[in-house]
N, C-alpha and C positions, 0 to 999 in steps of 0.2 A: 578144288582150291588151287592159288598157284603157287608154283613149287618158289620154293625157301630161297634157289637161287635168282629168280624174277624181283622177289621182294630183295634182295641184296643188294643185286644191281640196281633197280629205282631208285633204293634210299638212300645209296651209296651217293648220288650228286645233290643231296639234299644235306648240306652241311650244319648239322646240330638239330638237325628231324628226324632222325631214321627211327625213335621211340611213336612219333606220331604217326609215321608212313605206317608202320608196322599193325600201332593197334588199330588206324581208321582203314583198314583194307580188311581186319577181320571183324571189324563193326560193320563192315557194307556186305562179306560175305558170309555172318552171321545172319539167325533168323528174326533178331531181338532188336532190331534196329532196321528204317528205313530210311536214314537220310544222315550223311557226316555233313556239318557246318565247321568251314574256315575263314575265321575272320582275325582280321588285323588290320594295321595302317598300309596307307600306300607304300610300294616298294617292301612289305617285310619279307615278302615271299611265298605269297598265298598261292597265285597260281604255279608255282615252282613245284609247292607240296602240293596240289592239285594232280599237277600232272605225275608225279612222282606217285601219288596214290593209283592212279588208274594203270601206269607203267607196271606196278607190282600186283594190278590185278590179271593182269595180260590178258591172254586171250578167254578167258572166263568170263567176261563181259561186253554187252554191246554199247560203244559209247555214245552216245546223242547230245553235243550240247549247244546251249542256249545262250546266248549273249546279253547282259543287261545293258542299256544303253541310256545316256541322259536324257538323247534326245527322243526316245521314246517313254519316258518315265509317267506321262501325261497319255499316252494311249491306251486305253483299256486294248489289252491283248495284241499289243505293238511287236513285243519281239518271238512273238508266237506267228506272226508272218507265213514264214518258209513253212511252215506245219499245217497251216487251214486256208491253203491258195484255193483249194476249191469251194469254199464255202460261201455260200450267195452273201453278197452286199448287208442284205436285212435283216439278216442274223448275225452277223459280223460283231455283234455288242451283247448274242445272245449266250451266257456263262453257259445254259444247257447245251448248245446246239455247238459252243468253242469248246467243251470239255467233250464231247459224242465224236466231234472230229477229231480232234489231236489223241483220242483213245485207239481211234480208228488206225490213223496215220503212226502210233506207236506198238498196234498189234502186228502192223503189216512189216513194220521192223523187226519185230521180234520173231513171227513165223520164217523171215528170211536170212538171221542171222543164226536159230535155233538157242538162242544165250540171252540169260537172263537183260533187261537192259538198262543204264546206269546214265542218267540225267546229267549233265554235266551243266552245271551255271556260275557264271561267270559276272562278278559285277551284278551282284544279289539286290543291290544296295538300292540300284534304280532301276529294280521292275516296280509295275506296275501293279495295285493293289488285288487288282483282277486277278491278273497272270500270275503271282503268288499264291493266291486261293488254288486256284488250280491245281497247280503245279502240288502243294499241300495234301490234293486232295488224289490227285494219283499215287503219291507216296504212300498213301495213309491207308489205302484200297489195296495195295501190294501190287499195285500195275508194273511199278517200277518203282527203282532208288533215286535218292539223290545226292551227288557230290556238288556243296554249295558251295563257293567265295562269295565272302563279303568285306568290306569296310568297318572299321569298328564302327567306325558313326558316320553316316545315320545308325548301322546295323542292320538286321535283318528286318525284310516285312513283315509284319506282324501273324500271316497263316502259318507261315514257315516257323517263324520263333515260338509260336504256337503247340509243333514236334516238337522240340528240345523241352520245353515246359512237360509237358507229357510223357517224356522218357522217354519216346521213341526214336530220338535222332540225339548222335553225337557231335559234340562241340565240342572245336579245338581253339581257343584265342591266340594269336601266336606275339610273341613277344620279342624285343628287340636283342638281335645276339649276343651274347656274353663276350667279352675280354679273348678266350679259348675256343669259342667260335669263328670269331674273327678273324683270328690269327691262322687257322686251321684253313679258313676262307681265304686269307690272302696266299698262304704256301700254294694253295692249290690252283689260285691262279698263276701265281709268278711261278709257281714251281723251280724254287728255291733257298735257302736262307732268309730271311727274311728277320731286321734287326729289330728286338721285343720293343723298345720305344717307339720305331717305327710302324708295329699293329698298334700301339695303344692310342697315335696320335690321328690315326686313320680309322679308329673304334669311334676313340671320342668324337669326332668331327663328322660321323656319319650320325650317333647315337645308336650304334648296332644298329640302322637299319640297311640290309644287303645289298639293295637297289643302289643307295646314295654309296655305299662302300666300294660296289663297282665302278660306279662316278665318278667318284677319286680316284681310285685306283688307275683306270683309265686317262681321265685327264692328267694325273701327275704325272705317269708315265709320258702321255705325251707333250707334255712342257718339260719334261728331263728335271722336275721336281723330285719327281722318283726314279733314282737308277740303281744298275748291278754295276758295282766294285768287286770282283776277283770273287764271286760267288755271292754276295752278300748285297741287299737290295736296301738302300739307305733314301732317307730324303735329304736335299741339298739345302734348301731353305725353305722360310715358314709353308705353311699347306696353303694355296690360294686356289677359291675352290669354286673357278668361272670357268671352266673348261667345255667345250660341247657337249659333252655327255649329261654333263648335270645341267648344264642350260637346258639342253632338250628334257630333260626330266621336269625343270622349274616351269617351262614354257609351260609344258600336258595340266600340271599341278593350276597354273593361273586361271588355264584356259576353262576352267570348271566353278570356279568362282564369279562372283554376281562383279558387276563395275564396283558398288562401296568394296567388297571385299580384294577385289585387287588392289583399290586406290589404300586402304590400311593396311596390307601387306608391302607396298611399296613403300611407304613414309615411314614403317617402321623397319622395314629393309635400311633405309638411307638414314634414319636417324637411330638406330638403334644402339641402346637402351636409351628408350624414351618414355618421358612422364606417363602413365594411361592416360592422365585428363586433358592433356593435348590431342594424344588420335583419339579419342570420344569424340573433343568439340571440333572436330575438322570433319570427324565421317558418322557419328553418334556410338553410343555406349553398345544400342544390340548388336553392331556390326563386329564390335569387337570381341565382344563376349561369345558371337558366334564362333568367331576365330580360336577364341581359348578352348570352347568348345569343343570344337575339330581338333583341336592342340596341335595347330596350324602356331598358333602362338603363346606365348607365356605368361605368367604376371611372376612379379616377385619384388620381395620384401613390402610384404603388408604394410606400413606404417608412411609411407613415400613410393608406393605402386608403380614399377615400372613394367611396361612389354619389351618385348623382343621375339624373334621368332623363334618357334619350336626346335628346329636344329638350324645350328647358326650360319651351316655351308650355305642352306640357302642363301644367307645373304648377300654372299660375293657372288653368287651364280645374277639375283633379282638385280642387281647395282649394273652390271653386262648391259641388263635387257631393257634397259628405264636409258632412254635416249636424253644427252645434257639436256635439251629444251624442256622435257617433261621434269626430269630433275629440279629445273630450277623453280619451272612451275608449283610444284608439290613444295618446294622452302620455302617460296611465298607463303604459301598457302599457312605453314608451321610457325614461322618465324617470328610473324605478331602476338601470337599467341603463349614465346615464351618471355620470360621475364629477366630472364638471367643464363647465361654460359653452363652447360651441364655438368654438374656436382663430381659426379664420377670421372675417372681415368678413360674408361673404353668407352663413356658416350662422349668424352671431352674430345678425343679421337677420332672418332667417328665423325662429329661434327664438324670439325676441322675440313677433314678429306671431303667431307660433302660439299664445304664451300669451295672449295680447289678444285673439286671437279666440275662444278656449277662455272667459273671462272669468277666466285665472288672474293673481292678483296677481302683479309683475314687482318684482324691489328697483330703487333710485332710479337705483342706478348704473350698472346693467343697463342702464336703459331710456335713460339720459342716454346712454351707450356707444354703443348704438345706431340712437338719433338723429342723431349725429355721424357713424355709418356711413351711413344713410339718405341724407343731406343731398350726401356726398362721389358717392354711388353713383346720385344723381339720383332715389333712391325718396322724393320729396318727402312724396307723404301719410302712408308710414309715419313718416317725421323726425316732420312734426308731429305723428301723433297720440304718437309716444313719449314727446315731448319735452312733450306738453300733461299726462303724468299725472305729470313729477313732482314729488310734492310736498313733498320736504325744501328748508326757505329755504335753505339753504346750495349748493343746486345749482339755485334756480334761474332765476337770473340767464345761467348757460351754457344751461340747457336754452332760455331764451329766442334765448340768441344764436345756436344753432340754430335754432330758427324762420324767424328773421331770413336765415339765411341760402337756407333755401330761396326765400324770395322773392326773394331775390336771382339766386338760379337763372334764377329767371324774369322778371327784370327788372322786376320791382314794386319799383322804387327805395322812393316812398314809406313803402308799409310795411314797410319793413325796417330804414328811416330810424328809423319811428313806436317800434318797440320796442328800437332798439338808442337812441337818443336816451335813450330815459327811464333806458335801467339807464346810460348810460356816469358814470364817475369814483364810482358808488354800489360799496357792498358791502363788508365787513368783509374781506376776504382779498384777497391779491393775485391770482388766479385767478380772482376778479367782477373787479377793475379791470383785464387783461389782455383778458375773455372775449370777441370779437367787438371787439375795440377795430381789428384793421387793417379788418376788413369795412365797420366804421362811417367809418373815414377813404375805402374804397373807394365808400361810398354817396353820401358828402357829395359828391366827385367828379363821381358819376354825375348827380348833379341839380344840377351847375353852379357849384357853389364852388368859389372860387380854391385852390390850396394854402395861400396866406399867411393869409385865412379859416379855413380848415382846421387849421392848428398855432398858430394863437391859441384856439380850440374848445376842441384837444389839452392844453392847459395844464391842463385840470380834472383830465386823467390824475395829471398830475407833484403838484398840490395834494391829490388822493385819496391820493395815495404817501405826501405830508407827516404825513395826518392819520392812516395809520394805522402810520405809523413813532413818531408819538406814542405812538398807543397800544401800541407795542410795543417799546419801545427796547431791549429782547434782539434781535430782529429789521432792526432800523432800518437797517443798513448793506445786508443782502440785499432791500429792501422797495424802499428807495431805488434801487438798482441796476436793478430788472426794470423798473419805471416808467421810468426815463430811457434805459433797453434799448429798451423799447416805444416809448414818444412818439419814440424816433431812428429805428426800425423805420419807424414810420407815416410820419417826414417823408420816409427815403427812396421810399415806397411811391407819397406823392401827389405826390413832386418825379418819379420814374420817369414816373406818371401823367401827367404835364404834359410833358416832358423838358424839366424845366427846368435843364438841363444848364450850362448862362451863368449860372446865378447859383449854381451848387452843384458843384463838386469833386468827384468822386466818389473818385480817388487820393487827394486829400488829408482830404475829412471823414471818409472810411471805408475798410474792406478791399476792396482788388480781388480780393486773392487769397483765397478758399476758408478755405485750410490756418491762415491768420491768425484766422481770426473763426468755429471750431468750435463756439460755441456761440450764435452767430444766424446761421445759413446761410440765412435769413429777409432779413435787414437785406442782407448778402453781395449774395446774386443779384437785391435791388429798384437796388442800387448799380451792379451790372455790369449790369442794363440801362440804367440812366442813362448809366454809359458809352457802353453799345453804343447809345443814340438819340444820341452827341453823333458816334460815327466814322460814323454813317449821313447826319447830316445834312453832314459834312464829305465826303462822296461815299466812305466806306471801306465797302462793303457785309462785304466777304470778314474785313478785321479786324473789324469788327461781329458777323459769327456767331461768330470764335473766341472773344471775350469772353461772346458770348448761349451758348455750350459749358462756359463755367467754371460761368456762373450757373446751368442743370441741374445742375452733379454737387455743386453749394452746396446744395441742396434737401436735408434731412433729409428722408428715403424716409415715416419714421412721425413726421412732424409734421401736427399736425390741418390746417393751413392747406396742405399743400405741393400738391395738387392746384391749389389757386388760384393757387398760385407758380408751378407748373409751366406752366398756360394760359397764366399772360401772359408767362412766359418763350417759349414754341411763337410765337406770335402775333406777338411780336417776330423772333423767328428766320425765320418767315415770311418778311416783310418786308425783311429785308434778303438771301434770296436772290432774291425777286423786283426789286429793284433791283439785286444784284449780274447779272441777266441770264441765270441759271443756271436754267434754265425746268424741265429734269430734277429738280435737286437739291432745287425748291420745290416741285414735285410730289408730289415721295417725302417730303419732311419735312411737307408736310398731310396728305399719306394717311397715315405711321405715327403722327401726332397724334389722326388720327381716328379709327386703330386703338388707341391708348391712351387715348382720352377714354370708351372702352364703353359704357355707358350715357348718357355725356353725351353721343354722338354727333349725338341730335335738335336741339342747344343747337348745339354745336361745329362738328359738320358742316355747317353753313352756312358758317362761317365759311372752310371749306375749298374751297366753291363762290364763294366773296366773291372769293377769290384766285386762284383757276382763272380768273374772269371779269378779275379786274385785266390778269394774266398774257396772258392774248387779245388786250385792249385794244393792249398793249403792242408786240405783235407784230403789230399792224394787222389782226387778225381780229375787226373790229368786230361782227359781225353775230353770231358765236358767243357773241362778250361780253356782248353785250345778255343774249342768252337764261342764259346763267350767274347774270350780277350780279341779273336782273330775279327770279329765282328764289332766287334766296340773300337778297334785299332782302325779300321774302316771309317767308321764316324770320324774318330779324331782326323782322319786325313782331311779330312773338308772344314771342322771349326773345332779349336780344342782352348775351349778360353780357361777350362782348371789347368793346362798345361801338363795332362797328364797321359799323351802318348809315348815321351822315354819308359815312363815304369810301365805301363800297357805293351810295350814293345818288349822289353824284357823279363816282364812275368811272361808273354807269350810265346819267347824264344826258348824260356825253362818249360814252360811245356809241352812246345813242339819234341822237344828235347827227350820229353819221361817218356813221349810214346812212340820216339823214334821217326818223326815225320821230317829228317834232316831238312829237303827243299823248302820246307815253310820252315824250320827254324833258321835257316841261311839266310831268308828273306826277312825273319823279324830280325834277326843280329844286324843286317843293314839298315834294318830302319832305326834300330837304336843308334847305330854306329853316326848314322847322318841327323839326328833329331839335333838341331839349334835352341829349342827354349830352354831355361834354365832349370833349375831340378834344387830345391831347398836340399840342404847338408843329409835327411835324412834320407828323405826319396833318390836323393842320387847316390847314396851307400846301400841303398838297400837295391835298386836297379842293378851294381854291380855288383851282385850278390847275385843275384838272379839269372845274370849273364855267365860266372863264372861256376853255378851250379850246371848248367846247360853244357856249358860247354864239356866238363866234365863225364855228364852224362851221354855226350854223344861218341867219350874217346876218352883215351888217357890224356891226363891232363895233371902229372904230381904234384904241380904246385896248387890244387887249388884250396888241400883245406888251409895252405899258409896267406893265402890270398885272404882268404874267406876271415880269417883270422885280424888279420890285418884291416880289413875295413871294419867289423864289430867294435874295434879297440884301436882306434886312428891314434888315442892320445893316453896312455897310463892313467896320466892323472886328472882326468875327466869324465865322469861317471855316463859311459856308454853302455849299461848292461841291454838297453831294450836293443840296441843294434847289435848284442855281443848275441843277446836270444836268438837272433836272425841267422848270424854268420855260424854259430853254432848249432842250428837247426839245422842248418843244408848239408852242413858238415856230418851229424849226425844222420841223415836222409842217406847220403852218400857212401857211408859204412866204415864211416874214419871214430872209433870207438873213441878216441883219442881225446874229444869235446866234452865226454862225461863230465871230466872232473870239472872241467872251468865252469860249465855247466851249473853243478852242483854249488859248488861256493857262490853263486848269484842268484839262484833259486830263494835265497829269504827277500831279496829284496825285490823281489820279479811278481806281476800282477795280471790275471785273467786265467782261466782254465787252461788256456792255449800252452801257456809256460806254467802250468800247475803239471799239464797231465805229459810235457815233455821233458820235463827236469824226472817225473818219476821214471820215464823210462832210462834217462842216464844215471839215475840211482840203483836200477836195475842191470845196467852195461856194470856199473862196477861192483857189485857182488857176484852178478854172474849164476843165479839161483831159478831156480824153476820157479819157484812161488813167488818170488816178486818180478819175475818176468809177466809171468801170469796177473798179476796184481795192477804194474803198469799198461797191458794190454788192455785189462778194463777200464784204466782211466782213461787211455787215447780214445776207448772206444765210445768212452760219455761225452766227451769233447769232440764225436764227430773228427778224429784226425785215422784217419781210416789207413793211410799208409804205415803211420807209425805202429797203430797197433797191429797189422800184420808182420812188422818186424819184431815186433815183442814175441809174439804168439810163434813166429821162428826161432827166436831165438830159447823161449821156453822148447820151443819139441827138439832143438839140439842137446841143450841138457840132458834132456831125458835119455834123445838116441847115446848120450856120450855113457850112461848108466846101463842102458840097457833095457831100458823101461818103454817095450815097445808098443803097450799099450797106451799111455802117457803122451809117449809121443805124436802118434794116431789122429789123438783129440785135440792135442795143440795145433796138429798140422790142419784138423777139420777147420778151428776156429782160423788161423790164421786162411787160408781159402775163402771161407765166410767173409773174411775181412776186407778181401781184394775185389771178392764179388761187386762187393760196396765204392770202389774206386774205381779205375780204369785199369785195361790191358793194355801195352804197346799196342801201337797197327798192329791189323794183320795176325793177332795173338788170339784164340777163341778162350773166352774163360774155362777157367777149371770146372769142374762138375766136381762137387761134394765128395770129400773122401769115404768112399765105401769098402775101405779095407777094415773096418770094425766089422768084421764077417760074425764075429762073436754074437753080436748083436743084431736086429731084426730094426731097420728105418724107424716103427714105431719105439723101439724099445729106447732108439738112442734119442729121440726125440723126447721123449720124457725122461732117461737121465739129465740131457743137458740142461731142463726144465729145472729140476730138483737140484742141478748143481748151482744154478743161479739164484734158490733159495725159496722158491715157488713152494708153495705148500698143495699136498694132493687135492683137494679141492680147489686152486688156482689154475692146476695142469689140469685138469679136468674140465673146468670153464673154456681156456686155453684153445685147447684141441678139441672142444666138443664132443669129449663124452663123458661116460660116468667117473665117478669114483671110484669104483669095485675095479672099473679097467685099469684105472692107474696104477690103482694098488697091485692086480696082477702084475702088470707088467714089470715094477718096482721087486716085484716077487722073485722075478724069471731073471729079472736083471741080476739081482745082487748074486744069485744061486752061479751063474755065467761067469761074472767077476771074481769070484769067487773073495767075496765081501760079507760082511753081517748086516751090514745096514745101510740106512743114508747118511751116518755120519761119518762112513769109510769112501763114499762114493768123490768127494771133492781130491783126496787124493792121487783117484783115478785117474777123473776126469776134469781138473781144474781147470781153466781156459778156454 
C-alpha cells in the first residue's frame, strides 16, 4: 500500500477532494473493486483528481493510459493505436484478435514493470463502443484496473457503466465547489488575504467550477481587475470575464459542438436572456434542448421561457470571439422575429450593447432606458456609453444624470458634483428639474456640506418650478406640487444623512406611516430613518429596526432611485442590530443585503466585512477584527458609496490598538484623521469614541473617559442614552469603574442584550460581590461579549482572593481564561493554557463539576462527555469527599463562574 504520506501530499493539491483521493486509491488497491469512475462537467476537475489518485498510489502501480478522442469516437478501436501496431490490417476490426493483442502488449508491461498495472483513461466519454467493451472486459478478468474520467454527458459507454451497475467499480460524480472551496482555492493561488465578497463574486461567476475560477482569476489579475492593496487582494471594478484565459477555454468548449450548436450558443450569448421561441425558430427546438441537456444552457421561468447560458462568464468571454460582421449577421437573423423590446432589465441591456456593438442605431429612449438599467445594475461603462449617445435635448439632462450617477458608484464625488451642478434648477420640464436632483443633494453631502448649505442650494429647484409654472399656467398647480414634493424629498434625505433628528420632527413634518404618503414612499422611508437614527441614538436599537422595516416596504419596487433607498435603508438596519447585540440577526441581514446588492456586491460587500469587523470588536475579538475592518478599509479605498470608511477606519484603529499592532493603528488614525465625507451626528460620535478608546489603549491618555463622556451626552437635555451606552462601554472596557453608575440609571430605558448584559455588569462594579460578579459574567457570556465577561469572571476571583477563598478564586480565574480563549490575545501574546492549579481535582473531575455547576443533570453530563451514569455519579462522589462538601447543592458555592 502507499504510505499515508504519498496519499497526503497528492491530495493535498486537490482542493475540497482529499475525502475522494483517499477513498478511490483504496478502492483501486483493494480486491473488491476493478475500476474507480470520474465523472463531471468540463473544467470541474476530473483529471486534477485523476492524477492526484495515481500520485497517492505511487510507485505501487504501473500507469498505462489511454486517451479518448472525438476524433476517433467513430473508429472501432481507434485509440487503442499505440497498443496493436503489430496486428495485421484484416484483423484490425477483429474484437478477438484486438482483445489477444492489447493482453499481450499489457502482460509484457506488467512482467517489466513487476506492479500490478492501472488503466488510465481519459475523456471516457468518446471512446468508441468497441474499445469500451474491451477495455470492460480486461477489468472485469482482473488483467488490470481502471482509473476512468468522463463528462457527465454523454457519460460513460455503456460496457463500462455496466461495472459500476454490478458493483464492481466505483463512482465518484464530482460537483461544483462550495463557497469554502473556493475561497481556500483562491488563498492558495494568491497566497494571500483574500477579501470574502471578493471569493463570493469570483464563486458565483465561475459557478464553482475550478477550471473557469482559475479563468478569472487569471484574467482579472491580468487586467488589474483584481489586485493586492497592503496584503489584501480586492476587485476594482465589475468582473468582465473576456480575458485569454477563459477565451481559450470558450474557444476548446465551441470547437466540440456541431455548426447549429455553436450558432445558438452565440445568439444566445449576444442576446441573452432571450425568449426560447426565438432561438428554436432561428436554429430548431432539438438543438436547443440539446444545449439544456449538456447544461451548456438554461431555461427559466416556466410560464415566459427564457435561455441563457449555463454559467454567464461565458458570455463575455463568446461576445470577444463572434467578430462585428457575424454579430450583425446573427441580429438579422433574431430581429424579425422579435415583436417587441425585451421585458426584462438584463435583456433590455444586453440588447442595447448588442446594437452598439453591431454599429446599429438605438432610439433615444432605448438607449436613456438602459443607461438607467446599466447604472442600477453596476454595468457602469455600458450606462455611460448609452447615455453618452443621446442625443435628443429634451432627454438629455437625465441621460447626464445617469452618468453622474455612475460615478457616483464609484465614489468620484467630484465629478458627479461637476455634471449634476451645471444641469440642477436648468430645463424646460419638470422631469430636467427633478432628474438627479436627490443624487445631487446626496453628493453635496459626500463632499462636506452642511444640510443647511444644502437646502439654501435646493431653493434654485423651488425658483426653476416658479419659472416654469409661468410658463405654463395650465400646468402651474401640478409643476409647483412636484418641486416642493422634491425640494421636501431632498431635505428629508440630507437631514437622514446627518440625523439631524433635534432639529427636524420626523412625526410631525412628515409621514411615518407608509399607507399615508403613497405617492413619495421616497420622502416616507428618508423620514423613517430619521426616526429610526433618533430611537438609536436614544439606546432603542430593536424599536429602531421596526421603523427601518416600515421604511423598506415604503420603497416603490419600480422607482428609478429605490435601489439607493434601499442601501441606505439596509445600512441603517445594520447598525442598529449590531448595537441591539443580536450578532445572528446582523449577520443574516448583511448577507442577505449582499445577496440582494448582485452585481453591486464589489461596492457593498465591503460594507458587509465593515460590520463583521465592528461586530468582533464588540465581542472582544480584537485580533479577528483587525483583520475584517483592515480588509473592508481596502474596499472602501476604491468605492465607498454607504460612506463608511471614517467609522471603518476608526473601529480599525481601536482594534489595532487592543492587540497592540501600533504601525497599523498609526496608519488607520490617518486614514480617519484625513477621510472628507461626511459622517451622520451618530457615526461621527461614535467614530470618535473609538478613536479615543485606541488611543488610550496604546498609552496614557487621562482624559479620555471625560472625552468619552462628553461625546455620549453632547446636550443634558437631549436624550442620548444609546450614544451614552457607547461612551460608557469603552469606558467601562478601559477600567474606569466610574461609568457604573450612569450606566445604571439608563439601563431601564436601554434596548437589546448588548446593554442588557453590560448594565448587569456595572450593577456588579457597584456592589462589588462575588455572586453578582459571577451572575454578570454569564450574562456577557449569553451575549457573546467575551471581553466583558472575562472582566467579570476577574473581578469575581479578586473578591474571592481579597477573602481568601483560594479555591473560589481558582475557578473564577479558570472561567475567566476560558473567556479570553474565546477573544483575542495582543500580538505576539500566546494564549493562556487552562488553569491547572485545581491540583485537588483530577481534568475529568473538574470537568463534570463545572458541568453540575451549570445546572446539567447526571444524565445530561453523561450524554455530555460520553459516558455513563455510574461515572458521573463517581466522580461527583470523589468530588464532593475532595471539597470537602455534601452535595451538589454546596457545589455552586465553590465553584460559581
Amino acid at each position: 500500500m502507499a504510505s499515508s504520506n504519498a496519499g497526503d501530499s497528492s491530495s493535498g493539491c486537490v482542493t475540497g477532494r482529499k475525502d475522494e483521493v483517499s477513498s478511490a486509491a483504496t478502492a483501486l488497491q483493494g480486491g473488491s473493486h476493478v475500476g474507480v469512475f470520474v465523472l463531471g462537467d468540463s473544467g470541474i476537475g476530473k483529471s486534477t483528481l485523476i492524477e492526484a489518485i495515481v500520485s497517492s498510489l505511487g510507485p505501487e502501480i504501473s500507469p498505462i493510459r489511454i486517451h479518448g478522442s472525438p476524433a476517433l469516437a467513430k473508429v472501432p478501436y481507434g485509440v487503442l493505436g499505440p497498443f496493436i501496431v503489430g496486428l495485421p490490417v484484416q484483423e484490425a476490426t477483429s474484437q478477438l484478435a484486438v482483445l489477444r493483442t492489447l493482453w499481450a502488449r499489457l502482460e509484457e508491461e506488467k512482467r517489466a514493470a513487476q506492479k500490478p498495472l492501472l488503466l488510465i483513461v481519459d475523456d471516457a466519454h468518446d471512446l468508441d463502443e468497441p474499445t469500451a467493451g474491451i477495455l470492460a472486459e480486461l477489468a472485469a478478468a482482473g488483467w488490470a484496473k481502471l482509473l476512468v474520467g468522463a463528462a457527465a454527458r454523454p457519460g460513460l459507454p455503456e460496457p463500462l457503466l455496466q461495472l459500476w451497475f454490478e458493483g464492481i467499480a466505483e463512482r465518484y460524480d464530482l460537483r461544483p465547489l462550495t463557497l469554502p472551496q473556493a475561497t481556500e482555492m483562491l488563498e492558495g493561488r494568491l497566497g494571500s488575504q483574500v477579501l470574502p465578497n471578493v471569493a463570493e463574486v469570483l464563486w458565483e461567476a465561475s459557478g464553482g467550477n475550478p477550471l473557469l475560477l482559475i479563468g478569472l482569476i487569471d484574467d482579472a489579475r491580468s487586467e488589474g481587475t483584481l489586485l493586492q492593496r497592503n496584503g489584501v487582494w480586492l476587485l476594482t471594478r465589475h468582473l468582465n470575464s473576456h480575458g485569454q484565459r477563459l477565451s481559450d477555454v470558450v474557444r476548446r468548449q465551441m470547437l466540440r459542438r456541431t455548426p447549429a450548436e455553436r450558432q445558438a450558443l452565440n445568439l444566445i450569448a449576444l442576446a441573452e436572456p432571450v425568449a426560447r421561441e426565438l432561438i428554436d425558430a432561428v436554429v430548431g427546438e432539438n438543438v436547443v434542448a440539446a444545449l439544456i441537456e449538456l447544461e451548456l444552457v438554461r431555461a427559466t421561468d416556466p410560464d415566459r421561457p427564457e435561455v441563457r447560458l449555463w454559467h454567464g462568464i461565458y458570455g463575455d468571454a463568446l461576445r470577444t470571439l463572434i467578430s462585428p460582421a457575424r454579430s450583425l449577421q446573427l441580429r438579422q437573423s433574431l430581429l424579425p422575429l422579435m415583436d417587441s423590446e425585451p421585458t426584462s432589465d438584463e435583456g433590455l441591456l444586453r440588447h442595447v450593447s448588442w446594437s452598439l456593438d453591431c454599429g446599429v442605431a438605438v432610439e433615444d429612449r432605448q438607449l436613456l432606458r438602459a443607461a438607467g438599467v446599466g447604472s442600477r445594475l453596476r454595468e457602469d461603462d455600458v450606462a455611460r456609453r448609452a447615455a453618452a449617445l443621446v442625443q435628443d435635448p429634451e432627454l438629455q439632462i437625465e441621460a447626464r444624470a445617469v452618468i453622474a450617477r455612475t460615478y457616483y458608484n464609484n465614489s468620484d464625488y467630484l465629478a458627479a458634483r461637476d455634471i449634476l451642478e451645471a444641469d440642477f434648477g436648468r430645463g424646460n420640464k419638470v422631469s430636467d428639474l427633478l432628474a438627479g436632483s436627490l443624487l445631487w443633494a446626496a453628493v453635496l453631502w459626500a463632499l462636506g456640506h452642511t444640510p443647511a448649505e444644502i437646502m439654501n442650494r435646493a431653493d434654485r429647484l423651488l425658483q426653476a418650478g416658479e419659472r416654469l409654472a409661468r410658463a405654463s399656467p395650465e400646468d402651474a398647480v401640478g409643476i409647483l406640487a412636484s418641486t416642493r414634493e422634491r425640494w421636501d424629498t431632498m431635505q428629508s434625505l440630507v437631514l437622514a444623512l446627518a440625523g439631524e433628528f433635534s432639529d427636524h420632527n420626523s412625526a410631525a413634518d412628515g409621514p411615518t406611516d407608509p399607507e399615508s404618503s403613497p405617492a413619495n414612499g421616497t420622502r416616507t422611508a428618508f423620514l423613517l430613518c430619521l426616526e429610526a437614527e433618533r430611537l438609536l441614538t436614544q439606546g432603542k436599537p430593536l424599536s429602531a429596526h421596526a421603523v427601518l422595516s416600515k421604511a423598506l416596504t415604503a420603497v416603490a419596487p419600480d422607482d428609478d432611485e429605490s435601489d439607493f433607498v434601499v442601501d441606505f435603508v439596509l445600512v441603517r438596519s445594520a447598525a442598529a442590530a449590531i448595537h441591539a447585540g443580536d450578532w445572528r440577526w446582523a449577520e443574516n441581514l448583511v448577507a442577505e443585503s449582499a445577496v440582494r446588492s448582485g452585481p453591486g456586491m464589489i461596492s457593498f460587500g465591503a460594507g458587509v466585512h465593515a460590520d463583521r469587523g465592528i461586530i468582533l470588536l464588540y465581542q472582544g475579538r480584537a485580533a479577528e477584527s483587525l483583520n475584517a475592518l483592515s480588509a473592508a478599509l481596502e474596499a472602501f479605498r476604491l468605492a465607498d458609496p454607504q460612506h463608511l470608511f471614517s467609522v471603518t477606519a476608526a473601529m480599525a484603529f481601536a482594534a489595532a490598538a487592543e492587540v497592540g499592532a501600533r504601525d497599523k493603528a498609526a496608519q488607520f488614525l490617518a486614514d480617519y484623521e484625513s477621510a472628507t465625507t461626511n459622517l451622520s451626528h451618530y457615526a461621527r460620535a461614535l467614530s470618535a469614541m473609538a478613536v479615543i478608546y485606541g488611543k488610550a489603549r496604546l498609552g496614557s491618555y487621562p482624559g479620555a473617559a471625560a472625552e468619552l463622556s462628553a461625546l455620549g451626552r453632547p446636550d443634558p437635555t437631549v436624550n442620548t442614552a444609546g450614544l451614552e451606552l457607547d461612551a460608557l462601554a469603552f469606558c467601562l472596557a478601559l477600567g474606569d469603574h466610574g461609568a457604573a453608575a450612569r450606566l445604571l440609571e439608563l439601563a431601564p430605558g436601554l434596548e437589546g442584550r448588548r446593554a442588557a448584559a453590560i448594565s448587569a455588569y456595572a450593577g456588579a462594579i457597584m456592589t462589588d460581590q462575588a455572586a453578582d460578579h459571577l451572575e454578570a459574567a454569564k450574562s456577557c457570556e449569553d451575549a457573546e461579549l467575551w471581553g466583558f465577561a472575562a472582566l467579570a469572571y476577574d473581578a469575581a476571583s479578586h473578591c474571592y482572593r481579597v477573602v481568601g477563598d483560594t479555591l473560589r478564586e481558582r475557578v473564577a480565574s479558570t472561567h475567566r481564561k476560558r473567556c479570553l480563549a474565546r477573544a483575542d490575545k495582543p500580538a505576539g501574546q500566546e494564549a493562556a493554557e487552562p488553569d491547572e492549579t485545581l491540583s485537588i481535582l483530577t481534568r475529568r473531575e473538574r470537568d463534570i463539576v463545572g458541568l453540575a455547576v451549570q445546572g446539567l443533570s447526571d444524565r445530561q453530563i453523561a450524554t455530555d462527555l460520553h459516558v455513563s451514569v455510574r461515572t458521573v455519579e463517581g466522580h461527583l462522589y470523589r468530588s464532593y469527599a475532595k471539597l470537602g462538601v455534601k452535595g451538589r447543592d454546596e457545589l455552586p458555592e465553590i465553584a460559581e463562574g
